[in-house]
NUTIDO-895146 format. One record per residue (C-alpha): x, y negated, z negated; residue in three letters. Coordinates in steps of 0.5 Angstrom, whole numbers, plus 500, padded with zeros to 3 digits. Layout:
<recs>
X,Y,Z,ALA .
...
</recs>
This chain:
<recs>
462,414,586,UNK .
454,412,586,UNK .
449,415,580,UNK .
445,420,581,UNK .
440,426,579,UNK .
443,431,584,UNK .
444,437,582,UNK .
449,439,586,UNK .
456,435,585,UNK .
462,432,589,UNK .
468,436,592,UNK .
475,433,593,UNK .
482,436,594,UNK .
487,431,594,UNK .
494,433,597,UNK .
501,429,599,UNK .
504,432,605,UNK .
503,439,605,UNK .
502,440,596,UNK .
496,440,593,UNK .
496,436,587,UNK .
489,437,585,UNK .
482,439,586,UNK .
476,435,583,UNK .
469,437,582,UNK .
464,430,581,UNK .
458,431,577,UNK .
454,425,578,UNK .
451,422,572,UNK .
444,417,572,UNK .
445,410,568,UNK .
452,412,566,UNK .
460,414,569,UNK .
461,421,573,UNK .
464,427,571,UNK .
470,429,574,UNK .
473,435,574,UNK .
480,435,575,UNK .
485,442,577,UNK .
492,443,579,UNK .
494,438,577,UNK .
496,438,570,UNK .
499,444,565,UNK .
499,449,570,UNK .
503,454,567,UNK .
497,456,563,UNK .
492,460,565,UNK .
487,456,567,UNK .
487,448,566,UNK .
483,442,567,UNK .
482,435,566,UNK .
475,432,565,UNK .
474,425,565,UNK .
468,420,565,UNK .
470,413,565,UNK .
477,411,562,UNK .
475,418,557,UNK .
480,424,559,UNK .
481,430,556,UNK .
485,436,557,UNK .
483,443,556,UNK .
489,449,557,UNK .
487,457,556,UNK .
492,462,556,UNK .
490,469,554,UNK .
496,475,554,UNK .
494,481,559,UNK .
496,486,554,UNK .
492,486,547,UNK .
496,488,540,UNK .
496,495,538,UNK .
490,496,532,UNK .
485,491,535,UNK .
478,492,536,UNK .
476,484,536,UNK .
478,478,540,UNK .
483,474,537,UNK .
481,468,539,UNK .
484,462,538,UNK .
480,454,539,UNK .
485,447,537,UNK .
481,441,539,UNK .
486,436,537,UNK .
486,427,539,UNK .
492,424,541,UNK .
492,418,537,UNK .
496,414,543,UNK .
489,415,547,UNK .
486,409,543,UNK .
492,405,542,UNK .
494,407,535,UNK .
499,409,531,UNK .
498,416,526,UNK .
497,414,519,UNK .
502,418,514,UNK .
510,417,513,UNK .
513,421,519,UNK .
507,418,524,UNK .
505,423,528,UNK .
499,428,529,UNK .
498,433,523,UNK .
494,438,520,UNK .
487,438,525,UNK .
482,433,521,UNK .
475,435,518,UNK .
473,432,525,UNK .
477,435,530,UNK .
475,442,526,UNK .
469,441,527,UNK .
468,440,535,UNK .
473,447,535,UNK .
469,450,532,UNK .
463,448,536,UNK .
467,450,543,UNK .
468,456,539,UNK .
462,458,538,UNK .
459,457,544,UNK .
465,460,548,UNK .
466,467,543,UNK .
459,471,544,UNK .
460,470,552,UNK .
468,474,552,UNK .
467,482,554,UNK .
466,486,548,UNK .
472,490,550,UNK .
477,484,550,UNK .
483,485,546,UNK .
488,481,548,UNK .
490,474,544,UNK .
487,468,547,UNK .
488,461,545,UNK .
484,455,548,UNK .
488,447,546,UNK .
483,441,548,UNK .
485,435,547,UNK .
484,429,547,UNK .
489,424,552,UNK .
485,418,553,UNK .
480,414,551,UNK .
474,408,552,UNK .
472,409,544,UNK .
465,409,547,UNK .
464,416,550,UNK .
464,422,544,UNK .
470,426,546,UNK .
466,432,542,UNK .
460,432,548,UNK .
465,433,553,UNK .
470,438,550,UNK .
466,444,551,UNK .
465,443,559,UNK .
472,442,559,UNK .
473,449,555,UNK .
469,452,559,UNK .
472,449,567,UNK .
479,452,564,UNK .
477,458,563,UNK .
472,458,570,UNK .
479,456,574,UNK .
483,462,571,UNK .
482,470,571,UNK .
480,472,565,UNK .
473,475,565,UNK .
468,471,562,UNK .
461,471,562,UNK .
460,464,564,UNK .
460,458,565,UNK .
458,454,559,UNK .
457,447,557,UNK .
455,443,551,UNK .
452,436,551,UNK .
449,431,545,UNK .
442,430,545,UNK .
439,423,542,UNK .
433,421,541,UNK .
432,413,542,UNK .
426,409,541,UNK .
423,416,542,UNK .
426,417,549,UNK .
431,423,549,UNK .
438,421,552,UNK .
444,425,554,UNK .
451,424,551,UNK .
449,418,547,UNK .
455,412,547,UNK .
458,412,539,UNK .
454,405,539,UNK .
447,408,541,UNK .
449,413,535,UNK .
446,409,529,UNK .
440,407,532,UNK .
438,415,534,UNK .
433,419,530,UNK .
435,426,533,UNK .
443,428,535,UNK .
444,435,536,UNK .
449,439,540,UNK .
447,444,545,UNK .
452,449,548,UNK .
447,454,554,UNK .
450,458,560,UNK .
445,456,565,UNK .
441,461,564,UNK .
441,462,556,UNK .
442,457,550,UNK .
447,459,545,UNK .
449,454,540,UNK .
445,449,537,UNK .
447,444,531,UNK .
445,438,529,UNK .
442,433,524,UNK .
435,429,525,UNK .
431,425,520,UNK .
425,429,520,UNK .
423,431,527,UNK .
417,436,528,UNK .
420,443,530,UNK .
417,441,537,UNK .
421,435,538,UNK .
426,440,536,UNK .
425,445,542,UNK .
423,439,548,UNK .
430,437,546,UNK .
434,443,548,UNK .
429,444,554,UNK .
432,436,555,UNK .
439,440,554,UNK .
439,445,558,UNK .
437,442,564,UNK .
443,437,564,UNK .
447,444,562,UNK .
445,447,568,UNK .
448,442,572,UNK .
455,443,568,UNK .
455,449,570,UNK .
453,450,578,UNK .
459,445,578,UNK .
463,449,575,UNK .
462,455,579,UNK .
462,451,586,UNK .
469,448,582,UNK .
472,456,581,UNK .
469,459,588,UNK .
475,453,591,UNK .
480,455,586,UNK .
484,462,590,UNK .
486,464,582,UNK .
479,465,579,UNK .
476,469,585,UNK .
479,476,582,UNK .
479,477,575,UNK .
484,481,571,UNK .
484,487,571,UNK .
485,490,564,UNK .
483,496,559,UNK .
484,494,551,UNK .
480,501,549,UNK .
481,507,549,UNK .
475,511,548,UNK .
473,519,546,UNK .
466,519,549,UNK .
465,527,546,UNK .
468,523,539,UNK .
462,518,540,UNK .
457,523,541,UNK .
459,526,535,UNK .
459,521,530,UNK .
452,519,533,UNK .
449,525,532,UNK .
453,527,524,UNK .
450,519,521,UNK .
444,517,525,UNK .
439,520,522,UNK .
443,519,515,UNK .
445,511,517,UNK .
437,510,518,UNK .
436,514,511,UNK .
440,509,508,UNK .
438,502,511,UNK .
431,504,508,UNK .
433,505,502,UNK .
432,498,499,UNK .
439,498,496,UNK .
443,493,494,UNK .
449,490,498,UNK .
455,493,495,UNK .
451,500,493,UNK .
448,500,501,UNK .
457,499,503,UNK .
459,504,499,UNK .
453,509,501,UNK .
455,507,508,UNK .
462,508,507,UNK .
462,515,503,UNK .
457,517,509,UNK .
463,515,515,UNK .
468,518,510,UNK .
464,525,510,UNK .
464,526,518,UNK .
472,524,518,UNK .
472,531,514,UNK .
469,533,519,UNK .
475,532,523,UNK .
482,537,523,UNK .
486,534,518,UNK .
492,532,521,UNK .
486,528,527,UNK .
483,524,522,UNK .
489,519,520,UNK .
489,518,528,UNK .
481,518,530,UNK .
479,514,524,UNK .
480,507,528,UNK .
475,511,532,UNK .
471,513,527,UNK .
470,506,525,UNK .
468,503,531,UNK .
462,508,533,UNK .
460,509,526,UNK .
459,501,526,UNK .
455,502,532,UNK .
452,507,531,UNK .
450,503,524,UNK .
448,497,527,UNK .
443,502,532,UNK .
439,505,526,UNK .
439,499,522,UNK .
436,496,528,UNK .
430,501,528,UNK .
429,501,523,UNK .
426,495,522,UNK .
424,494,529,UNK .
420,501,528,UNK .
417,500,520,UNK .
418,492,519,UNK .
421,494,513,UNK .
429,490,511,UNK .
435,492,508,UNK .
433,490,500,UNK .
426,493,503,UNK .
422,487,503,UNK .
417,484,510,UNK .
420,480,515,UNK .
417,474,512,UNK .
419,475,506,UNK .
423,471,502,UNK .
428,473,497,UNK .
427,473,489,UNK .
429,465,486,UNK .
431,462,480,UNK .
434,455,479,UNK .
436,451,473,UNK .
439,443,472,UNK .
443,440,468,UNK .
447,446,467,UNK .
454,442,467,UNK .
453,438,461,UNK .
460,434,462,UNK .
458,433,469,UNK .
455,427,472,UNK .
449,432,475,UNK .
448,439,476,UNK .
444,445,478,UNK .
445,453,479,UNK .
441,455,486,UNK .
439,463,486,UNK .
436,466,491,UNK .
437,474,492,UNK .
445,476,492,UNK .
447,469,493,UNK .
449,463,488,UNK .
451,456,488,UNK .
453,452,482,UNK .
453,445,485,UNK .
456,439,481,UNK .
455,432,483,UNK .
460,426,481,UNK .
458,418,481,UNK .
464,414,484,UNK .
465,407,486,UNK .
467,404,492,UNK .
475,406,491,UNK .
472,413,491,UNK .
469,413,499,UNK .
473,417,504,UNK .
477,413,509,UNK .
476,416,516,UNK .
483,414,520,UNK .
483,419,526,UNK .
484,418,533,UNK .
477,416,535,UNK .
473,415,528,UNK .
475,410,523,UNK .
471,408,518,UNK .
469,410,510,UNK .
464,415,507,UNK .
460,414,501,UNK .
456,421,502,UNK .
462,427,501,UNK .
460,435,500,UNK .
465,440,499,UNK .
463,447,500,UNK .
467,453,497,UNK .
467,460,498,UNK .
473,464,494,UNK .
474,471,495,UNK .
470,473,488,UNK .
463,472,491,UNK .
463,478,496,UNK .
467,483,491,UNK .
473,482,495,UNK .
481,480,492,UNK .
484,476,497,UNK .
488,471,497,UNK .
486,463,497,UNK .
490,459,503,UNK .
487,452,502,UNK .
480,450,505,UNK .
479,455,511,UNK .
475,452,517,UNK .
469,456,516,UNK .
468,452,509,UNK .
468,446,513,UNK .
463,448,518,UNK .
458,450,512,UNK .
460,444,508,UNK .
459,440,513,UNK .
451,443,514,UNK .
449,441,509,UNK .
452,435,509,UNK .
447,433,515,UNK .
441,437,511,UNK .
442,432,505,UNK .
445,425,507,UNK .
439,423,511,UNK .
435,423,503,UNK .
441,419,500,UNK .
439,412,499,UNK .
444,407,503,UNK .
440,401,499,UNK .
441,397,493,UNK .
438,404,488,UNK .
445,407,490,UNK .
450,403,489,UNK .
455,410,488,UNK .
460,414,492,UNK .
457,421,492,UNK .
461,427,492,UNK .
457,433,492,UNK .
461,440,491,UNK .
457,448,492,UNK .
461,453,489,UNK .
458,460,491,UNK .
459,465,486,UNK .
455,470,490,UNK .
455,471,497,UNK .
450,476,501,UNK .
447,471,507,UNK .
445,464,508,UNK .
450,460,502,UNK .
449,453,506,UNK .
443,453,505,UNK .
443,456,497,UNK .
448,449,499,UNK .
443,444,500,UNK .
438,446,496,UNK .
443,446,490,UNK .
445,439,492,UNK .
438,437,492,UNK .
437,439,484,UNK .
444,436,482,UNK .
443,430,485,UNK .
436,429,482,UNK .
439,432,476,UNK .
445,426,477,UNK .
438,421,478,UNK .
440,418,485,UNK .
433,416,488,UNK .
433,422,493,UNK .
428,421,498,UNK .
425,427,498,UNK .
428,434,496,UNK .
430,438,502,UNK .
430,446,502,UNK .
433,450,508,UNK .
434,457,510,UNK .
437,462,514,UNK .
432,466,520,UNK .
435,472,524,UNK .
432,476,529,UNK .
432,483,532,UNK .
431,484,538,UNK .
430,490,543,UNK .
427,486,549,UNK .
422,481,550,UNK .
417,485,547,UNK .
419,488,541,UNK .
423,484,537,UNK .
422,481,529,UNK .
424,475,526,UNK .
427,476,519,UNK .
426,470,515,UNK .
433,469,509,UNK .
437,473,512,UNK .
442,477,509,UNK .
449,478,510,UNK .
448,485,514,UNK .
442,482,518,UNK .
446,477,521,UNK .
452,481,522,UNK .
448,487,526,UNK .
443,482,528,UNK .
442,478,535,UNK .
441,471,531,UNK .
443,466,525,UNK .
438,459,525,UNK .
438,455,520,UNK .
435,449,519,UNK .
434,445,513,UNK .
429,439,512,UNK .
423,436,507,UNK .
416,437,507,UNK .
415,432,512,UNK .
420,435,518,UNK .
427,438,519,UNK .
433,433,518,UNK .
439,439,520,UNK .
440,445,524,UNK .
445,451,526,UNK .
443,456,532,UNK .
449,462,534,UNK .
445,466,538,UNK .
448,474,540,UNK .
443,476,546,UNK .
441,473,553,UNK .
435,471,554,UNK .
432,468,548,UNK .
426,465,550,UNK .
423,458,548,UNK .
416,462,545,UNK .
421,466,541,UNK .
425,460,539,UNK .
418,457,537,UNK .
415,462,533,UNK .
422,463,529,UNK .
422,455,528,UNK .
415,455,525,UNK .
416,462,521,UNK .
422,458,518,UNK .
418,452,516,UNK .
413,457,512,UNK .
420,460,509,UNK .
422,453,508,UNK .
415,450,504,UNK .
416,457,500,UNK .
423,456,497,UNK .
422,448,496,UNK .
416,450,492,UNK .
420,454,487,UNK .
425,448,487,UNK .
420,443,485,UNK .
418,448,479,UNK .
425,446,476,UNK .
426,439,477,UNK .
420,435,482,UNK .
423,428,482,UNK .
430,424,480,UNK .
431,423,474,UNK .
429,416,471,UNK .
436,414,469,UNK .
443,415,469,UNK .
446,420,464,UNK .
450,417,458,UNK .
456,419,461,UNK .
455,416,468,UNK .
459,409,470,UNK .
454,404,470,UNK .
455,399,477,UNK .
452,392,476,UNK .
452,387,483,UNK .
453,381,484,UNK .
453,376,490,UNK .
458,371,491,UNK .
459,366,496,UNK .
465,368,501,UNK .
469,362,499,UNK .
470,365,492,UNK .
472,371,493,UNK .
479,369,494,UNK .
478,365,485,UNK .
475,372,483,UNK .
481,376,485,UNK .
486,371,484,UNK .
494,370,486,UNK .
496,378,488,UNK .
490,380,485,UNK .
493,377,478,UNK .
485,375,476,UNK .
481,381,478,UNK .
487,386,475,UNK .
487,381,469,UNK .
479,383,468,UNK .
479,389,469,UNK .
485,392,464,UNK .
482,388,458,UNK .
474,390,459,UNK .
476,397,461,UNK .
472,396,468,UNK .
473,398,476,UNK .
471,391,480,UNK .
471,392,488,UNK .
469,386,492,UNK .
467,386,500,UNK .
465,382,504,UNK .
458,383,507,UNK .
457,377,512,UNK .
458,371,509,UNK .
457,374,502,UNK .
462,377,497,UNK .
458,383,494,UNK .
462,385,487,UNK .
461,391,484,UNK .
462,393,476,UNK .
463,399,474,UNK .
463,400,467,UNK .
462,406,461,UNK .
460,402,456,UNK .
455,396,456,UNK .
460,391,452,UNK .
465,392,457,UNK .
460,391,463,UNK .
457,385,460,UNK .
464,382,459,UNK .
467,383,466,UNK .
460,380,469,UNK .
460,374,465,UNK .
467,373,467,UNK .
466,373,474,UNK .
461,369,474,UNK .
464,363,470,UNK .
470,364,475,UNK .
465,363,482,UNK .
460,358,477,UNK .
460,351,479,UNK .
462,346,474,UNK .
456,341,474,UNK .
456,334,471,UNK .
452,332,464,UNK .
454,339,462,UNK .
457,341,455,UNK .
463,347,455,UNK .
467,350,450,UNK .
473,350,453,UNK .
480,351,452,UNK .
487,347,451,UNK .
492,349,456,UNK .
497,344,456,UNK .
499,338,453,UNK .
501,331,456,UNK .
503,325,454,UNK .
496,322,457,UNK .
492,327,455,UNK .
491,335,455,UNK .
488,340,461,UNK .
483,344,459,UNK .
480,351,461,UNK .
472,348,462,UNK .
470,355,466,UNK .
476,361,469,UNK .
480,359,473,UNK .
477,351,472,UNK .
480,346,468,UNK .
479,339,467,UNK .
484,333,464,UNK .
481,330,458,UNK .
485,323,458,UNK .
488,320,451,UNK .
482,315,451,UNK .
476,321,452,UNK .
480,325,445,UNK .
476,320,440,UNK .
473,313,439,UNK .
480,312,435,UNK .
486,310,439,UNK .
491,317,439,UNK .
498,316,439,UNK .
500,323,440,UNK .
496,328,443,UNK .
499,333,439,UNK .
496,332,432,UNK .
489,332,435,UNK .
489,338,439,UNK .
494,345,439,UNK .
495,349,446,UNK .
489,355,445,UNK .
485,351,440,UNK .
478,352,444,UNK .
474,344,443,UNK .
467,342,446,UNK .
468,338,452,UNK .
462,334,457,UNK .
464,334,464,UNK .
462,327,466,UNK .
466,325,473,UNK .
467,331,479,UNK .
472,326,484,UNK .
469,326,491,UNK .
475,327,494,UNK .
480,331,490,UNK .
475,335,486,UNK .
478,334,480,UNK .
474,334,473,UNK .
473,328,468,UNK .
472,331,461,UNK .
470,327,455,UNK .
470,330,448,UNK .
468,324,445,UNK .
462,323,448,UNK .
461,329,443,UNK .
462,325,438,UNK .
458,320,433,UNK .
461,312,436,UNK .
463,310,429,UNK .
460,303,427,UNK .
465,297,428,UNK .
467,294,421,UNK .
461,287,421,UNK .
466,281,421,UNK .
468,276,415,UNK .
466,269,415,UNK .
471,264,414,UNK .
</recs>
């Protein structure tokens, strides 16, 4: 198939005999493999299914949604599973039982990205449980599987039945030597000063996240617009694809409400007036809940006794509504919030460091009702984290770990290890700061930064970032510059009346139309995350709230600064001190020793942590050490072990064994040397033992290198004062 710009893609139906076995659409690709399509042919008893391809690159995407919904719910219980085989690229799981386990941070990640891209664009009234499953089938290691899956997504939905606001796609934007490309290949990847991934129906962006290392917010938004062309392409695919497929020309009929206009119309009318009273307030969060909670409770009085039990689901569901209405107008009409502060304003904020005194780097972030205590921990190379999936292997030297326990909402759940809401968040933050960590020689360190929230009311990833920040100047790595980050909303009625809130809160992103955080330093934006709730956000909304949020972002730095503008000039005492030193490649073998007996041998009797790389034709130790003592003893170990023996020079060596013609002498570790009988003194010795003991230490000259074998001459004395020869007697 050739490459090309057009935008209107190619159509096979492929048959055997009578049976169709496959319907394919090709979208041609410039400068690369076409995108195909592929339907019939695989999992057909889903839903709706589909294979997409692009080069040796395939994955499967099956959806299924049940055609009743459960009896109670009033949401769309959606489920999304990204999984890669580990038999797409050749490899073998890792673990006891060699199979696919729990979904790594990777891979809920990118079902988080399908997620949201894909939820916003069900019908409100859709009830019934939904489930998505993409996986990855094969591989090339070079096309990122990730900017495939939500088209693959979205195609299964668009040749089944189910009523959907669609389609959609997702591509990566990169930027290299300061062209945009789609879909980078994992190659490209380091190179770029841009990757973001940007999920859009043809006519609308809906989601947006990636990570820059201090672009203008105009580079930003020409990067989407670069992104949404190519999209739309994906999309005009996929209808032409479902107008061929006999299933996805009628969609399903269902009714997973029952509604009671009159009963709406009540609750309008008993709680508008009230709801807007208390959106005005400027209460806090849990007395403004409790405000709206007493108001639905009153009008369920309202009610019969023996409908209240029966109408109550009912009663939520329009009161939320009409909750959400009157908080809309409220600011829309006075341009006054929840907490009574403008749309501009930033919440009240207080910082403090070194809070932890027991840890390596600490800090408290505060900013509103919402609170991170983060801690920063120093480790070695032994502390990286392995990355062994399907598609990525490698290690990272850079870790942050976000955690949300029930108590910093008020609530009393229970704790089911890391939910993946967790992992998204922590990993936004982590693309905020990791651009700031130095990779040179001024950060020897695995870095492990942790945020726990201990108050939450809107935008704890970014009281995350700003709190990693502090901690590590508090910890002394050299960051480059300190990165701030916020959260913007917005409210929107039509294109012409709307506000965008700066630091939202968590009611504002809940009733609002848009969650936008973006991250970055004085001098641009390193990460971002836009979920968008409406159609048709324009790109000067997009670009006014962009520009609101750097004001937002200089004000929070500003304060941050106040508490701690720089990184400490050292260490804390408590920290392990690492020490670098290079060796050739051909000595790291003497350094580790048989079995790793010599390294092993340091390590226990200086109280150290050595690891060794090989970095080109160098080997890079790292020593790392609590206490200077312990340090300087492993670095003068190693290097007598790599040092080389030199002819002329003195030694103080020790006797390793005895031999009947001499003794070996350790002159450096791991190097010995033989001292012949005839080098022990100028005076003849008969019996090598009564001069010298095995462990005794001597001083030694090294006074011959064998060109061949390598071995050393030792003499010891040379070292000694020649005594003089007797004068003879005349006869």
């Amino acid at each position: 198939m050739g490459k090309g710009n057009a935008t209107i893609a190619f159509f096979h139906i492929y048959t055997i005999g009578n049976m169709l076995i496959g319907t394919q659409q090709i979208i041609p690709v410039e400068n690369g493999d076409d995108i195909i399509i592929e339907t019939g042919k695989l999992a057909k008893q889903a839903d709706g299914s589909v294979v997409i391809k692009q080069g040796k690159t395939m994955l499967l995407a099956a959806v299924v949604s049940n055609k009743e919904a459960k009896e109670g719910i009033d949401f769309l219980p959606l489920t999304v599973e990204y999984r890669e085989k580990f038999a797409a690229t050749g490899k073998y799981p890792g673990g006891y039982f060699k199979r696919e386990a729990r979904p790594t941070d990777g891979e809920i990640l990118t079902a988080r990205l399908i997620d949201r891209a894909l939820r916003p664009l069900f019908p409100d009234d859709y009830h019934a449980d939904t489930q998505m499953v993409v996986n990855l089938i094969s591989s090339d290691r070079e096309t990122q599987p990730d900017a495939l899956a939500c088209l693959a997504a979205s195609a299964a939905i668009a040749v089944s039945d189910l009523p959907f606001a669609g389609p959609i796609s997702e591509v990566r934007v990169g930027r290299l030597n300061g062209e945009f490309i789609i879909n980078p290949t994992l190659a490209q990847m380091e190179e770029l000063d841009l990757d973001i991934m940007v999920g859009a129906t043809a006519e609308n962006i809906m989601m947006v996240e990636g990570e820059m290392k201090e672009v203008s917010e105009q580079d930003m938004l020409d990067a989407i617009k670069f992104a949404h062309d190519e999209i739309k392409r994906h999309c005009a695919a996929q209808v032409e694809l479902a107008s061929k497929i006999e299933k996805a020309k009628e969609k399903r009929e269902y009714e997973h409400e029952v509604n009671d206009a009159d009963l709406e119309k009540a609750v309008h009318e008993f709680c508008y007036d009230k709801c807007y009273e208390i959106a005005a307030s400027a209460s806090a969060k849990h007395d403004r809940s409790d405000a709206f909670k007493a108001l639905r409770d009153s009008f369920l009085e309202t009610l019969p006794e023996e409908e209240q039990d029966e109408k109550k689901p009912l009663v939520s569901k329009y009161f939320h509504k009409t909750e959400k209405k009157a908080m809309r107008d409220m600011v829309l009409a006075t341009g006054k919030r929840l907490d009574g502060r403008g749309t501009t304003d930033i919440r009240p904020i207080w910082c403090e460091v070194d809070y932890l005194p027991g840890t390596h780097g600490s800090a408290i972030f505060t900013r509103g009702e919402t609170q991170s205590l983060t801690t920063v921990t120093l480790g070695t190379k032994l502390d990286e984290q392995t990355v062994d999936g399907a598609f990525h292997q490698g290690s990272e030297k850079f870790l942050l770990h976000y955690n949300f326990p029930p108590f910093s909402t008020g609530e009393a759940r229970p704790i089911r290890g890391v939910s993946r809401r967790e992992i998204g968040h922590g990993n936004l933050a982590l693309r905020a700061l990791k651009t700031m960590i130095p990779t040179d020689e001024t950060n020897p360190y695995t870095v492990r930064v942790v945020s726990d929230i201990l108050e939450s009311n809107g935008s704890s990833s970014m009281a995350t970032v700003c709190a990693g920040t502090l901690a590590l100047m508090d910890a002394g790595v050299k960051l480059k510059k300190p990165v701030s980050g916020i959260a913007m909303g917005l409210i929107m009625d039509n294109e012409d009346k709307y506000a965008i809130l700066s630091d939202i809160l968590g009611d504002e992103d809940h009733l609002g139309d848009m969650d936008f955080k973006v991250t970055g330093t004085e001098d641009g934006i390193t990460a971002c995350q836009m979920d968008i709730k409406v159609d048709g956000l324009s790109y000067e909304v997009m670009e006014k709230a962009l520009l609101q949020a750097k004001e937002g972002r200089m004000h929070i730095l500003g304060k941050m600064v106040e508490t701690m503008s720089e990184p400490r000039a050292d260490y804390k005492p408590h920290v392990p001190r690492i020490e670098t030193i290079w060796i050739d490649k051909d000595q790291i073998g003497a350094v580790i020793g048989p079995g790793g007996k010599v390294i092993q041998e340091i390590q226990a009797k200086t109280e150290t942590t050595i690891t060794i790389t090989e970095e080109g034709d160098k080997g890079r130790v790292d020593i790392a050490c609590d206490n200077k003592e312990g340090m300087d003893a492993a670095m003068s170990w190693v290097k007598g072990i790599v040092a080389k023996p030199e002819v002329g020079e003195v030694y103080l060596g020790k006797v390793k064994n005895i031999v009947a013609f001499g003794a070996f002498i350790e002159i450096l570790p791991g190097k010995e040397g033989l001292l012949h009988v005839s080098e022990i003194d100028w005076k003849r010795i008969e019996n090598v033992e009564d001069v010298l003991k095995t462990g005794e230490e001597i001083k030694v000259k090294l006074i011959e290198v064998d060109a061949k074998s390598g071995k050393l001459r030792l003499s010891r004395k040379v070292l000694i004062p020649r005594p003089e020869r007797p004068e003879k007697t005349a006869s």
